[in-house]
C-alpha positions as CSV (number, residue, x, y, z in Angstrom):
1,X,-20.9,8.6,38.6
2,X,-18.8,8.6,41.5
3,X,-15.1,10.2,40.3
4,X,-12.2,9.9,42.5
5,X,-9.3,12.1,41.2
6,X,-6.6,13.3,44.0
7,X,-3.4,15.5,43.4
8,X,-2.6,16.7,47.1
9,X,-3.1,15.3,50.6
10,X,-2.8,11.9,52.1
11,X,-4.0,8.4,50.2
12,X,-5.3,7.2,53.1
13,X,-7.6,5.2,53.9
14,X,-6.3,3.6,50.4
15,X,-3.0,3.0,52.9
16,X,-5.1,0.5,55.1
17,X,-4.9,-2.8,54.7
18,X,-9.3,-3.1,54.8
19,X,-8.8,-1.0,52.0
20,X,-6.6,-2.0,50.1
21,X,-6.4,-1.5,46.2
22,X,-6.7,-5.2,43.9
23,X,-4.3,-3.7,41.3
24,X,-2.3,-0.9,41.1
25,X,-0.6,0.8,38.3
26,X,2.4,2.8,38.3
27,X,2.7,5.2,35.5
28,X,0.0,7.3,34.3
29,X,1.5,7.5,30.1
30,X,-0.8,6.0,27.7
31,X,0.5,2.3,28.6
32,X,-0.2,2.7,32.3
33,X,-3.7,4.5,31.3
34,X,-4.4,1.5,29.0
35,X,-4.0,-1.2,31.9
36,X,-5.9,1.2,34.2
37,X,-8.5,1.4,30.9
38,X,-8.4,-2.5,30.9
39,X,-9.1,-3.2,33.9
40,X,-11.6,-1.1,34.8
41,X,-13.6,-3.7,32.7
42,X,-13.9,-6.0,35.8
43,X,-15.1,-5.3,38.8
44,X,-12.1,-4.7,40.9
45,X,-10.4,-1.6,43.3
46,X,-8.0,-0.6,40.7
47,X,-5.5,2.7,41.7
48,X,-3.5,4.8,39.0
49,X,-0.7,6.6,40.3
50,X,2.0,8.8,38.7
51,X,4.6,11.4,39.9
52,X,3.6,14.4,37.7
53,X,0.5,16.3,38.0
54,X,-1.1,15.3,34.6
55,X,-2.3,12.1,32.5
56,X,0.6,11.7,30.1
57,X,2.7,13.8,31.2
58,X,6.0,12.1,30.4
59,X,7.3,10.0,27.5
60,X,3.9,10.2,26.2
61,X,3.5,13.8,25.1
62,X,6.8,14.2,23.2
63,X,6.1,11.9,20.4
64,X,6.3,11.7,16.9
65,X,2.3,10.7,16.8
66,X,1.9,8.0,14.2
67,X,-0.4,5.0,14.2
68,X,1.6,2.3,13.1
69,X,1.1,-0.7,11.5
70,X,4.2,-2.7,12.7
71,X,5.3,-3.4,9.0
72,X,9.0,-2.9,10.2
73,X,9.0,-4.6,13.6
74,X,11.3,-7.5,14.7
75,X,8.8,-10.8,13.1
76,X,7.9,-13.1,16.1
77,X,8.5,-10.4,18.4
78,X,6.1,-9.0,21.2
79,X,6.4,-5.8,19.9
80,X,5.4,-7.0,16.6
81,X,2.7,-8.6,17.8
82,X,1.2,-6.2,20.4
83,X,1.5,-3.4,17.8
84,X,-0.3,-5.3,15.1
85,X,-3.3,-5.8,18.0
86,X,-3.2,-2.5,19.3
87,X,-3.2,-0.5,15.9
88,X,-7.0,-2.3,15.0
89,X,-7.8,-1.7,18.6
90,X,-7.0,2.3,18.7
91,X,-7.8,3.2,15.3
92,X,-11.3,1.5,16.4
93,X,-11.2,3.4,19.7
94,X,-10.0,6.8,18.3
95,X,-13.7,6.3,15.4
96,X,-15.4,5.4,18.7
97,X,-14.5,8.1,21.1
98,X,-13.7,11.0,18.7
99,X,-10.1,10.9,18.3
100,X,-8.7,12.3,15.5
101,X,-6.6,10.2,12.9
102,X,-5.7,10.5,9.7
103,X,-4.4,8.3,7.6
104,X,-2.1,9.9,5.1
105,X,0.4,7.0,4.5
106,X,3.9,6.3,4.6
107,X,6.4,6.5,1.9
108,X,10.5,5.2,3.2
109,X,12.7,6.9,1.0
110,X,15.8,5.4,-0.8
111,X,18.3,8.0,-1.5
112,X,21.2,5.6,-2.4
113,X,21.5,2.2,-4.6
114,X,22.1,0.4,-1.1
115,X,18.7,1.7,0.0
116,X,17.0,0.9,-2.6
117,X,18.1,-2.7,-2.3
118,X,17.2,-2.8,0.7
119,X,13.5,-1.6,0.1
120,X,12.5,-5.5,-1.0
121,X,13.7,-6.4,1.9
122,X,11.9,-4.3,4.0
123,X,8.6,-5.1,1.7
124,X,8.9,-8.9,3.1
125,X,9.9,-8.1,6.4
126,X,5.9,-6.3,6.5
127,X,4.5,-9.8,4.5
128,X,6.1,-11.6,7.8
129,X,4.3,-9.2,10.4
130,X,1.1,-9.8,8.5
131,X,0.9,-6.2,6.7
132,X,0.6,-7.4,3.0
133,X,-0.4,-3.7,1.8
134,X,2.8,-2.0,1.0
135,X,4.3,-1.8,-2.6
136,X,7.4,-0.7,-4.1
137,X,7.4,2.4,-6.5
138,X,9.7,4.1,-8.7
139,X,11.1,7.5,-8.9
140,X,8.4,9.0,-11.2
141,X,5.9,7.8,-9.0
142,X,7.8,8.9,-5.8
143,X,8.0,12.1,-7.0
144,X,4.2,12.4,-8.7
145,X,2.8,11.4,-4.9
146,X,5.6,14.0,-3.2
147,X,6.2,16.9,-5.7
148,X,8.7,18.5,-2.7
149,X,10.7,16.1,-2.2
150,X,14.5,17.0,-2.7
151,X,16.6,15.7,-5.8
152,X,17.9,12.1,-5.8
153,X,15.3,9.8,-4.5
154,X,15.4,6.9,-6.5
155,X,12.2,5.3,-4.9
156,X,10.1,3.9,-2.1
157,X,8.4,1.5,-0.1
158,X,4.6,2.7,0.0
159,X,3.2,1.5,3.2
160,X,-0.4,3.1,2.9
161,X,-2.0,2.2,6.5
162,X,0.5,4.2,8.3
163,X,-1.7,7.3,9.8
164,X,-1.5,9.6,12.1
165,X,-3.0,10.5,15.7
166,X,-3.4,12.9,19.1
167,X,-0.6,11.8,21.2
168,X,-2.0,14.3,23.7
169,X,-6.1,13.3,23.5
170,X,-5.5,9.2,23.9
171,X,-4.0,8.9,27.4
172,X,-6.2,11.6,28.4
173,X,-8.9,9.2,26.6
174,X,-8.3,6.1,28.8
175,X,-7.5,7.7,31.9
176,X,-10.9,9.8,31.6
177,X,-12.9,6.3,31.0
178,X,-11.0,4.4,33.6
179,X,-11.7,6.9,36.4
180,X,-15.8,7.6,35.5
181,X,-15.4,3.6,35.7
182,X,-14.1,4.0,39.2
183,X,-10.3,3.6,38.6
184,X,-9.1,6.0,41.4
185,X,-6.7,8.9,39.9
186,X,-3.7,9.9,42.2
187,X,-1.7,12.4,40.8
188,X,1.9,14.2,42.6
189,X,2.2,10.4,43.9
190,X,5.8,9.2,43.8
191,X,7.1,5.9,44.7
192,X,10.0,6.0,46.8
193,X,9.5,2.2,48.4
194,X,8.2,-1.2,47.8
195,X,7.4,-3.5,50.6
196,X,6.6,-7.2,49.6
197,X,4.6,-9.5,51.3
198,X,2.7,-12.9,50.8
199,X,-0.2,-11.2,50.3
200,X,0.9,-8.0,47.9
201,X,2.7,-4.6,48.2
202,X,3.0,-1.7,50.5
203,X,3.9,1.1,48.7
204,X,6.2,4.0,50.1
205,X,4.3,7.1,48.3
206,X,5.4,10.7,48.5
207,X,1.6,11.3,49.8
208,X,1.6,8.1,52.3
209,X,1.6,4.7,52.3
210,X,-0.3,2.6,49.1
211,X,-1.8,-1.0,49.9
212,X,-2.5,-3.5,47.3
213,X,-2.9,-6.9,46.2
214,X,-1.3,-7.1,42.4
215,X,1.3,-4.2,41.1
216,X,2.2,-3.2,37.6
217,X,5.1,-1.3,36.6
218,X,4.6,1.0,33.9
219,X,6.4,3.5,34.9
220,X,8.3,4.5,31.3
221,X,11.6,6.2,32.0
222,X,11.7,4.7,35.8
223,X,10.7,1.6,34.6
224,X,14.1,-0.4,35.8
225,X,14.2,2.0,39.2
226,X,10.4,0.3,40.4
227,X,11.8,-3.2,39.3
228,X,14.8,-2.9,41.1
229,X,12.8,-1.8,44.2
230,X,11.4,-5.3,44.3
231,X,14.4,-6.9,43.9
232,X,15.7,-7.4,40.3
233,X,18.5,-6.3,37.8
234,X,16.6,-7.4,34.3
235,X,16.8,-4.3,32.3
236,X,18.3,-0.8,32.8
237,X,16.5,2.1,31.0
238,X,18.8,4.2,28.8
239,X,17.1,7.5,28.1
240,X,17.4,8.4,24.4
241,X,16.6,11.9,23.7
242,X,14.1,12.5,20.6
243,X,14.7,16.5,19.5
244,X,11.9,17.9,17.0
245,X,11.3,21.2,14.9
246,X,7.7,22.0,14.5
247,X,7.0,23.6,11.5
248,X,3.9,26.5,10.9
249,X,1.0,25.1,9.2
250,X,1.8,27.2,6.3
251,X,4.6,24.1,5.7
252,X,2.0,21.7,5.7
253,X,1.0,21.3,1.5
254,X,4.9,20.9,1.2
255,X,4.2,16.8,2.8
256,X,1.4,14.9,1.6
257,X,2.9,11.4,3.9
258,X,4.9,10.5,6.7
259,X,8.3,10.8,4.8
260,X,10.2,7.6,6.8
261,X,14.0,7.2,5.7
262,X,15.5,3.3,5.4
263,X,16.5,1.9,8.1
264,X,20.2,1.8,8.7
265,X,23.0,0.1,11.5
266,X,22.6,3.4,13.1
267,X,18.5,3.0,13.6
268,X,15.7,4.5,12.0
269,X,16.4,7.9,11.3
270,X,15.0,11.4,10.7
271,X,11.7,11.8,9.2
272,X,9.0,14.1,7.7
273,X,5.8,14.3,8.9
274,X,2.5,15.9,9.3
275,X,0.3,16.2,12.2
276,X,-2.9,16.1,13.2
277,X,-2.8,19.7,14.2
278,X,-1.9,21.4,10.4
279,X,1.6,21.2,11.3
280,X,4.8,19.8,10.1
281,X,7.4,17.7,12.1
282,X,11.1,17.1,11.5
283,X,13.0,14.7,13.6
284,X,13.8,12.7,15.5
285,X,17.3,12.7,16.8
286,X,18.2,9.4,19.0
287,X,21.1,10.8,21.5
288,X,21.3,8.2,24.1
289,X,21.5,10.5,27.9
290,X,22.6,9.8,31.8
291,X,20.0,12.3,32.6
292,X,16.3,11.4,32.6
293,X,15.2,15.1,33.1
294,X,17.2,15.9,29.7
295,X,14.7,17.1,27.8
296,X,15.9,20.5,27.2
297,X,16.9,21.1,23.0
298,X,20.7,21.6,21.7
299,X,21.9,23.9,18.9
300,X,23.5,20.6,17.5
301,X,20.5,18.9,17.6
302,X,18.1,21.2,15.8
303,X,21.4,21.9,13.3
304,X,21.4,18.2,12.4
305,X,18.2,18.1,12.1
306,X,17.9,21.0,9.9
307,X,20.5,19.6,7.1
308,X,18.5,16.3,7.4
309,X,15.5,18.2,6.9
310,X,16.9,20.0,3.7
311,X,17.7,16.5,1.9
312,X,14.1,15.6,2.0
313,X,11.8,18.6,1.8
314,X,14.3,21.7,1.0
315,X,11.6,24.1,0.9
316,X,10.2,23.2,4.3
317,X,13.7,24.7,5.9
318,X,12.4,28.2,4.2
319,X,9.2,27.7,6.8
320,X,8.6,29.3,10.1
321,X,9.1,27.3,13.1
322,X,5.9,26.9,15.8
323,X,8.2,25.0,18.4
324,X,11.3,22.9,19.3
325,X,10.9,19.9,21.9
326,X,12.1,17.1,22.5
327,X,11.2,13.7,24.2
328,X,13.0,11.0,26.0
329,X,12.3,7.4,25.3
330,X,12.6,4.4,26.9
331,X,15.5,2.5,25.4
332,X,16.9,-0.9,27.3
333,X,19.3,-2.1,24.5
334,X,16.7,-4.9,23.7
335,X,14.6,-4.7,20.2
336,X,11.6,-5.8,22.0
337,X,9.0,-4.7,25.2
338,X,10.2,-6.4,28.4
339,X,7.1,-7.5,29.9
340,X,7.5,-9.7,32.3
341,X,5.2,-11.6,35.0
342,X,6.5,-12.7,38.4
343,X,4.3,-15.1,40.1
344,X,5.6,-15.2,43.1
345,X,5.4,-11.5,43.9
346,X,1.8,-10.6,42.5
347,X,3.8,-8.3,40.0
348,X,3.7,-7.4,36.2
349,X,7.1,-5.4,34.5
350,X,6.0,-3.2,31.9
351,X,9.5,-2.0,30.3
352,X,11.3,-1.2,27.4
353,X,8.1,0.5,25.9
354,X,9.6,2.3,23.0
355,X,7.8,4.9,20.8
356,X,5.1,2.1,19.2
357,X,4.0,2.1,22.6
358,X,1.3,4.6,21.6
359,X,0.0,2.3,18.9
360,X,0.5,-1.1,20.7
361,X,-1.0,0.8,24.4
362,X,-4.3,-0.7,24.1
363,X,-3.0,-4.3,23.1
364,X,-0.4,-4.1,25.9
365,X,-3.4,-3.3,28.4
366,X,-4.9,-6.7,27.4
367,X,-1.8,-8.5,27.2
368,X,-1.0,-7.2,31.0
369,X,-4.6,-8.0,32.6
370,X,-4.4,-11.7,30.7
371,X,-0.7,-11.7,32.7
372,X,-2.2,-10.9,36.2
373,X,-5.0,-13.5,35.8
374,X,-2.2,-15.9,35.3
375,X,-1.1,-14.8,38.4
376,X,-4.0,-15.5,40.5
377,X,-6.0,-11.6,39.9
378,X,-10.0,-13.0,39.9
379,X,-11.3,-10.7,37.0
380,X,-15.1,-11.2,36.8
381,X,-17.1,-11.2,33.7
382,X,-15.8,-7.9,31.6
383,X,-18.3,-5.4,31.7
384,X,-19.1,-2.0,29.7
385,X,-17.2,1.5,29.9
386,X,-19.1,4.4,30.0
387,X,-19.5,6.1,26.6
388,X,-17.1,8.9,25.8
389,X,-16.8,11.5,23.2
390,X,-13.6,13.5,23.5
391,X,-13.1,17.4,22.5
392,X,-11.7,17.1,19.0
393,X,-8.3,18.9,18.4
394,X,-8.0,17.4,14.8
395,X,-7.7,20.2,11.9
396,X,-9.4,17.7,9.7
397,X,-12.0,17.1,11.8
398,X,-14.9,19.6,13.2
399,X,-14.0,21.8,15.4
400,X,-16.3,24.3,17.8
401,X,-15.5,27.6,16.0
402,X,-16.9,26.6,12.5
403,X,-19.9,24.9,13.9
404,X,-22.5,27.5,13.9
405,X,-25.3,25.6,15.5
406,X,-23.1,24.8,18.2
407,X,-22.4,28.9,18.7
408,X,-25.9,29.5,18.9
409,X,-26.5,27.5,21.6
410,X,-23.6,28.8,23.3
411,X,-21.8,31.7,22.2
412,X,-18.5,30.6,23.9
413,X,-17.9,28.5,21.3
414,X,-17.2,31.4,19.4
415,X,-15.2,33.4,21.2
416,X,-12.3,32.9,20.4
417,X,-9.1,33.2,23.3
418,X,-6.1,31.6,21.0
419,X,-6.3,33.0,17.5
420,X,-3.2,30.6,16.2
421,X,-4.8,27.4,16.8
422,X,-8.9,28.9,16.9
423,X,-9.1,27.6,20.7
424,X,-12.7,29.5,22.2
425,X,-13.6,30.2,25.6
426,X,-16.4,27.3,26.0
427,X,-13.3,24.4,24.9
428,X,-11.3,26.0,27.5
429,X,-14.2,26.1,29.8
430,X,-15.1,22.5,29.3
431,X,-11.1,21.4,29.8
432,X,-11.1,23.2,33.4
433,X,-14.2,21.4,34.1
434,X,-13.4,17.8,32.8
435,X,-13.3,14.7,34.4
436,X,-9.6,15.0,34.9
437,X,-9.2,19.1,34.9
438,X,-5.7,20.2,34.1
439,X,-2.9,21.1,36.8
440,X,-0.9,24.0,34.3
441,X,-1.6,25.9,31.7
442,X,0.5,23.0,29.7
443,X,-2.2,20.6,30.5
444,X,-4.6,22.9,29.0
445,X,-2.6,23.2,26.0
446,X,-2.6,19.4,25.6
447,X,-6.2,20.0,26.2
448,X,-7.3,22.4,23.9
449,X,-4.4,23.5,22.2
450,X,-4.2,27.2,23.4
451,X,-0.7,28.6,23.8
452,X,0.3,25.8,20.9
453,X,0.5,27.8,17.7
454,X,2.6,30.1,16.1
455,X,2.7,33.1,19.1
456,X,3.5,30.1,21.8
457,X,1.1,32.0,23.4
458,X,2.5,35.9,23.5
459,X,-1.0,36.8,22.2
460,X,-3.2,34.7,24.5
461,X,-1.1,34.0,27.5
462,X,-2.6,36.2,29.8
463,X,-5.7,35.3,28.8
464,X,-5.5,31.7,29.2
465,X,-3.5,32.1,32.6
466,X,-6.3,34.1,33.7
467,X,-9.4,31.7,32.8
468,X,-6.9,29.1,34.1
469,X,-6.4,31.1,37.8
470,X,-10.2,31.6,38.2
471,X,-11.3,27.9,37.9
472,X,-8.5,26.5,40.3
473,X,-9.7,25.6,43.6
């Protein structure tokens, strides 16, 4: 297995035109790693590029972390469909490649008589998107299933599919099986240019010049700044910030589902959720930015979110908080993905990706390599991607410090470096050493987890920035 991964230094000879790439993808979040993913099928000279030093390192690791089923997207959409596709696909993938997922189910709360009128609704809205599963219950029921939940709800939509998933452990997923396929990684690559010709792209890179055949922009936030560097004005990306309160796992037998609120003129809305991890989310806000770096938390944000918070689940305000963060989406005041092929230019627009992105990424991936063999992109027969088993960071699932046979093969496995989230030495060890190795100590977090629980690493810190420090080149 021949592994090309680069972070520093020039890209060529990928800048030559005798070696030029067949596809490239901007944007390294869990679309771009999809397409990358997708077309490492065939047997092509495929590049992944992104600006940051880490797989996912954008929109896609400030997420709310739910598979969805698409019971509430726009019927006849893209979206709808793509989300539909890509939920079978992942939850297939994550059962395949270890990634943990539970599903817990979604309950969407009516607190008023309008919202509870409008639960029907919502109910055939699902039938129309092909999800015939939910149901509508009452406030006895409501209240049996969710024994926190604050005074008032009148009822629910039960939509039981909806689960949830690593938002950190997927991109990393499909990058990792792209690259052992021989995708080739460059990370710290930004594009500043784009050069069109008859027969492809030169691309401008912060580490050089890029040649290839076929492009595709999935470049999340920057989506609309790479289309308008070939020429067009289709979209504009509106960065909408997304604040969260993480809540100690202590909070989590408070929520039993994703608590989702009804839909209103003003969007979605706050909701209640458990993680993967053990934890507890609250949020998210939806502040629409100038500022695409904006992803810094506000006293007004986490106070809104707070008094939300205490409508549904009073007792979780009474719970420690882990963390606040907060994530910027891709918003392009259009309810729908802006994916768009351009025939004449070799060139595929991923845009608009909002946060189902995560549960339609694997769909989209297909849907943007069926778009580039429209355009002309030979794609031989698809072949097979190396097997992979990813580290599990699922507290429902096994993890290395209970596993006793494990330890006495390797006594790293239990020795333990971050107490708050049970992160050993031989996980931490196997991170630095991974196909795609982290560039930070918050790439090994999104790793392993250390540094993630309740001490935000004031215990284990030194520790980590230590192991980190000896395995860096």
């Amino acid at each position: 297995m021949t592994v090309t991964l680069t972070t520093a230094g020039p890209l060529s000879p990928a800048g030559d035109a005798e070696h030029a790439y067949d596809v490239t993808v901007v944007g390294a979040g869990v679309v771009g790693a999809a397409v990358a993913r997708e077309l490492a099928r065939h047997r092509l000279r495929t590049a992944l590029i992104d600006a940051a030093d880490d797989i996912g390192a954008g929109t896609s690791k400030a997420n709310t972390a739910i598979l969805h089923t698409g019971f509430d997207a726009v019927p006849g959409s893209l979206e709808a469909r793509l989300v539909r596709e890509g939920r079978d696909l992942l939850a297939a993938y994550a059962a395949e490649t270890g990634i943990p997922v539970e599903r817990v189910g979604a309950l969407l709360v009516a607190w008023d008589e309008d919202q509870l009128a409008a639960l029907p609704g919502l109910r055939d809205k699902a039938v129309r998107n092909g999800y015939h599963a939910s149901r509508l219950i009452g406030a006895d029921e409501l209240r049996a299933r969710e024994p926190h939940l604050g005074p008032g709800a009148l009822g629910a939509l039960d939509v039981p599919d909806e689960s949830i998933i690593c938002p950190w452990t997927t991109p990393l997923a499909f990058a990792t099986q792209a690259v052992r396929a021989g995708v080739h990684l460059h990370l710290n690559c930004r594009v500043q240019d784009i050069t069109a010709d008859a027969d492809g792209h030169t691309l401008a890179t912060s580490r050089g010049p890029l040649r290839t055949r076929y492009l595709v922009n999935a470049a999340g936030l920057h989506a609309d700044e790479i289309d308008r560097l070939l020429g067009h004005d289709v979209f504009t990306v509106t960065p909408r910030r997304g604040q969260l309160v993480v809540f100690d796992k202590l909070a989590r037998p408070l929520v039993g589902h994703i608590l989702l609120p009804v839909p209103g003129p003003a969007g979605k809305g706050v909701l209640v959720a458990p993680t993967v991890f053990g934890n507890v989310l609250l949020g998210p806000t939806a502040e629409d930015l100038d500022d695409k770096t904006a992803t810094g938390s506000t006293a007004d944000g986490i106070s809104l979110l707070r008094e939300k918070g205490r409508r549904i689940v009073p007792e979780l305000l009474d719970e420690e908080v882990t963390a606040v963060y907060a994530g910027l989406r891709a918003a392009t005041g259009q309810e729908d993905y802006r994916i768009q092929e351009y025939p004449g230019l070799r060139y595929v627009a991923v845009g608009g990706i909002r946060s189902t992105g995560l549960t339609a990424s694997m769909a989209i991936g297909r849907h943007v390599v069926g778009l580039l063999a429209d355009l002309g992109l030979g794609l031989a027969e698809p072949g097979e991607l190396p097997p992979l088993t990813m580290p599990n960071l699922g507290d429902a699932f096994p993890r290395p410090y209970r596993d006793a046979g494990r330890i006495a093969e390797d006594p790293a496995y239990g020795t333990l470096v971050c107490h708050c989230e049970q992160v050993t030495l031989g996980e931490i060890r196997d991170a630095l050493a991974s196909t795609i190795p982290p560039c930070s100590t918050d790439g090994l977090r999104r790793r392993t987890r250390a540094r993630g629980g309740r001490c935000q690493g004031f215990y284990c810190g030194a520790a980590v920035r230590a192991l980190f420090e000896e395995e860096r080149p």
